[in-house]
C-alpha positions, 0 to 999 in steps of 0.5 A: 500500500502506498500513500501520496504526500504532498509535495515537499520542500521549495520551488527551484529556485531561479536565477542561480549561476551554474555553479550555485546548488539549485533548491528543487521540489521533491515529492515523496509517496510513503512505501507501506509494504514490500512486495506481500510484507508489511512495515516490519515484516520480516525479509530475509535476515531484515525487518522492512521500516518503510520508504520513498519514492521519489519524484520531481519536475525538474530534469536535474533530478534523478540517477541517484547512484550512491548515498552517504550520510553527511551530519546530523538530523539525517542529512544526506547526500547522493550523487548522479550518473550526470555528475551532481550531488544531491543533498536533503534532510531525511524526514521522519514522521511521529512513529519514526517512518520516513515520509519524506526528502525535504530542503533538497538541493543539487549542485554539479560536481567540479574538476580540480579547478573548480570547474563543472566537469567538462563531458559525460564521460567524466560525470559518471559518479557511482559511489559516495561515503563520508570521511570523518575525523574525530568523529566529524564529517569533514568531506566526502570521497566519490568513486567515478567509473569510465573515466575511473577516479576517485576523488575528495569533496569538502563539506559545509554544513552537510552538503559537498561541494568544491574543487575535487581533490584526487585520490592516488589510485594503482595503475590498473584501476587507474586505467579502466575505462568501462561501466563495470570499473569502479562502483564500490566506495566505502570507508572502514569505521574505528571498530574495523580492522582496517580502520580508515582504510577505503575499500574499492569494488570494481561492478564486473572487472575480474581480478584473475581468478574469477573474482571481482577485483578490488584494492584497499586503499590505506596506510597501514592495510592497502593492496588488493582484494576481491569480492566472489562472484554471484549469479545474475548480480553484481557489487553496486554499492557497500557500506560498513555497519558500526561493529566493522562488518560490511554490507554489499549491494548487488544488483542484476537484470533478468528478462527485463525484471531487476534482482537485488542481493544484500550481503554481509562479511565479517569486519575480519574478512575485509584485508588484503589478499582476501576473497570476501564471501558475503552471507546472504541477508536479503535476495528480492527480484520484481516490482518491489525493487528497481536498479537498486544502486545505493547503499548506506547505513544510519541511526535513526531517530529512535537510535535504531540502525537502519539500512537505506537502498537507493535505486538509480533510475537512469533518468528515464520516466519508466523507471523509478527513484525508491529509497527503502529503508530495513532494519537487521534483525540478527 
């Protein structure tokens, strides 16, 4: 069951230059039920706490491709197939359910210079997370593919923004140029292992073995690493849990129908030389879902831990922008 809201948030604004976020209007409709489950019916290993689904009149919206909390009060941002970022506040209604994306803004992403990014081939960003010291979040980190790169944002007041800063990557991830390179970004909390160190998951580039080829990045843990492989799926999106464990994304197409897989690894699997295998949490496929490309775990307001998907629909009008929101249940 569903039900429709009204629109949230301001009019986009006018008269801005191009380099100036843009405030855009973002209706949001409740999502009550996933597939023949209700709020807090039980899916795989999860408990389903509601979700969104995301429209807006303006052209600037959409792609939503990888999702990062940015600070407190549930301020999040995405980033696009078309080089933006896309920056609100999550809105909980009185039972803690999500019922909204307000005070939404998109921004395109800049060169080192400072500068929009200049083609698509540059804009493709996939993947988001935040960087945090002392427990602050102080910038962002983003993973491109095609023109493969990884680079750092600054933060103010929760929204990224400014000239990019990139990030040092080895020389064959560095040279991919396809839309199965990288699609993975995430940082390792304090309770990790490899505290610090940024993990990155190539979509469909093997590592020689068969696996999917990855590479952590870090002082004192960096090299390579490899996610197994999985029928009809592939990695889109990981984040880290507060205990150091990783979750991994993974989506697949079939027959016109889109699958999803969430998958979870023990904190002391995720190291150098590894060949992660991730335990089965929720495996979906059909209309409950769409291209489910992002992923990010939070608290929410009743300090519950909670795991956000996004779906990246491509800016076509067949396709939707969902955000799904699960809780673990073991």
């Amino acid at each position: 069951m569903q039900r429709t809201l009204a629109t949230i948030a301001v009019a986009l604004l006018a008269g801005l230059s191009p380099l100036e976020a843009a405030e855009v209007a973002v209706s949001a409709t409740q999502i009550t039920s996933f597939g023949d489950t209700g709020l807090d019916g039980r899916v795989g290993r999860l408990a389903f706490r509601g979700g969104l689904a995301l429209v807006a009149q303006d052209d600037t919206f959409g792609g939503l491709s990888g999702l990062t909390t940015t600070g407190p009060d549930q301020h999040v941002s995405f980033v696009t197939d078309r080089g933006s970022f896309v920056a609100g506040q999550l809105a909980y209604d009185d039972t803690d359910r999500l019922f909204g994306l307000i005070g939404v803004t998109v921004e395109p992403i800049r060169n080192s210079k400072g500068d929009p990014l200049p083609r698509q081939y540059a804009k493709d960003a996939e993947s988001i997370d935040t960087i945090y010291r002392s427990g602050i979040p102080v910038g962002v980190r983003v993973g491109f593919e095609h023109l493969t790169r990884v680079a750092d944002f600054a933060l103010t007041d929760g929204v990224p923004g400014g000239a990019a800063r990139e990030v040092e990557l080895p020389g064959w991830l560095d040279d991919l140029r396809t839309n199965g390179s990288l699609e993975s970004v995430c940082i390792a909390p304090p309770s990790s292992p490899i505290a610090g160190s940024t993990l990155l998951l190539t979509e469909d580039h093997e590592d020689g073995a068969g696996n999917h080829a990855g590479w952590l990045l870090g002082q004192n843990d960096k090299g390579p690493i490899s996610y197994a492989v999985s029928p009809v799926v592939f990695p889109t999106d990981c984040a880290f849990l507060p205990n150091g464990d990783l979750l991994v994304l993974e989506r697949g197409v079939s027959m016109l129908t889109f699958s999803m897989a969430l998958r979870r690894v023990a904190a002391a699997d995720v190291r150098p030389g590894s060949v992660m295998t991730g335990e089965l949490l929720l495996a979906v496929s059909g209309s409950a879902i769409d291209n489910m490309e992002a992923l990010a775990v939070h608290q929410a307001p009743d300090g519950e831990t909670r795991i956000l998907i996004g779906s990246d629909n491509n800016f076509n009008d067949w396709q939707r922008s969902l955000l799904l929101e699960f809780a673990l249940l073991d």
